[in-house]
N, C-alpha and C positions, 0 to 999 in steps of 0.2 A: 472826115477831117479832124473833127476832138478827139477818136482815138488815136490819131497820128502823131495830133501837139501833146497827150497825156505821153503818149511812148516817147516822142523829143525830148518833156521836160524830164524824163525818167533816166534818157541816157545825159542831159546835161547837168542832174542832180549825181550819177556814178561818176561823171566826168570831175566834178566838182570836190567830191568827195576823196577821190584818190589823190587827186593832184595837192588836195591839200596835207593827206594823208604824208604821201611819198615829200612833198616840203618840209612838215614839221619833222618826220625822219629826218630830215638832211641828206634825203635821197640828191645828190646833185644833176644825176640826169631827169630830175622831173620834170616832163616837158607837157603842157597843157593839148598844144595842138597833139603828139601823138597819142598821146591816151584818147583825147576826142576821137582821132583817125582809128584806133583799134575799135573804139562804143560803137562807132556808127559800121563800121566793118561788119561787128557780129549782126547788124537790123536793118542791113542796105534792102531787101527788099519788103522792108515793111515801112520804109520811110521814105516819102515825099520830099518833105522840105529841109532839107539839111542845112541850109542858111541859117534857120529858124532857132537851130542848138548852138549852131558856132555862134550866133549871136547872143544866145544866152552866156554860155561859156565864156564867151570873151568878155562880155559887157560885165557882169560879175568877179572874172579875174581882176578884170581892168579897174573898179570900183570898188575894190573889195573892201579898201578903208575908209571912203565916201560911206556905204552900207554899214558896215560896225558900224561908224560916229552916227548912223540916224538910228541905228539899233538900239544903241545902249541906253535911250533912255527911254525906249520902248518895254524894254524889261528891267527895270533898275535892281530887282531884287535878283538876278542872276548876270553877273559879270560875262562877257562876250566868252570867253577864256573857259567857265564853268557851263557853258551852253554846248552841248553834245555837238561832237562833228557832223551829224546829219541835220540834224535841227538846224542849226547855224548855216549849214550848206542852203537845205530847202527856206529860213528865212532871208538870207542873202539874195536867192534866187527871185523870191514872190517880191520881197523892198524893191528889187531890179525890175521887175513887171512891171509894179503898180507904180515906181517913180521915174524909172530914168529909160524905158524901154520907147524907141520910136513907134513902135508900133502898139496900138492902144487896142486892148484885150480889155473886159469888162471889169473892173473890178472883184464884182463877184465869183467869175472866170476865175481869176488869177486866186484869189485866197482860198477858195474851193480844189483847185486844182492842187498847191503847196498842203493843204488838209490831208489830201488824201495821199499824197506823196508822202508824207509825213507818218498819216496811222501805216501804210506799207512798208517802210523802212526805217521809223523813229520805235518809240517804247510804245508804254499803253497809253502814256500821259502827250503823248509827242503832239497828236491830233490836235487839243482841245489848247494845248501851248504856242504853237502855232496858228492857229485860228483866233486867238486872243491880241497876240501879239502883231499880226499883220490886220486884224481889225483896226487896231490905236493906229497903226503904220497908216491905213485909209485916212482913218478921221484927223489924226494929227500932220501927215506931210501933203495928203492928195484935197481934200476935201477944205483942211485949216488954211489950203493958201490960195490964193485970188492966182488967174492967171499971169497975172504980173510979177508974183512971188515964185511962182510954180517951182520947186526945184527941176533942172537939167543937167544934163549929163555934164560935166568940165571937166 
């Protein structure tokens, strides 16, 4: 089952990645769902839970400027805009885990797995940048807030 949700978050990290790619081109036909529908195409029979990515993928599109605005002060010394298209994809994705995702994955889960996502398709530095930054994302949006406070999905 964790190799299945590592290869989901893998295909909704390429998923992520292109869509955002083919937007800031000003590809007009960029369409979330088919690039999803071609990811999960090439992995159909190594993947279970396909809910599981469309829900990343969407939840993430849908969010995208909710995640910056909690981001950006997560890393103040790098502007959302100077933060690598992958980096920014995989910490889009892990803030969406550990904050607004109904399904509650461990923390540890979640920043471990955006780590290693990270050293796989980020730089050398992507790992250790990543792992920093979705640390403070723990301790400052999940941990700093009483369930009363908790942020939610809106």
């Amino acid at each position: 089952m964790a190799s299945n949700r590592h290869l989901g978050r893998m295909i909704a990290l390429q998923t992520l990645y292109e869509y955002e790619f083919r937007v800031q081109s000003e590809d007009k036909w960029a369409n979330s769902s088919e690039i999803l529908k071609r990811n999960l195409e090439r992995y159909k029979s190594s993947i279970d839970d396909f809910s599981f990515i469309e829900k990343l993928v969407n939840g993430v599109i849908e969010l995208q400027s909710k995640l910056d605005e909690q981001l950006t002060p997560l890393a103040p010394d790098w502007p959302i805009e100077q933060i690598s298209r992958i980096d920014r994809a995989v910490l889009r994705l892990g803030i969406y885990e550990l904050v607004h995702s109904d399904e509650k994955v461990p923390y540890k889960v979640v920043i471990n797995e955006a780590v290693e996502l990270a050293k796989s398709f980020g730089s050398d530095n992507s790992g250790k940048f990543v792992n920093g930054v979705l640390g403070t994302a723990y301790r400052t949006l999940v941990e700093g807030s009483s369930d009363e406070t908790k942020p939610t999905v809106s």
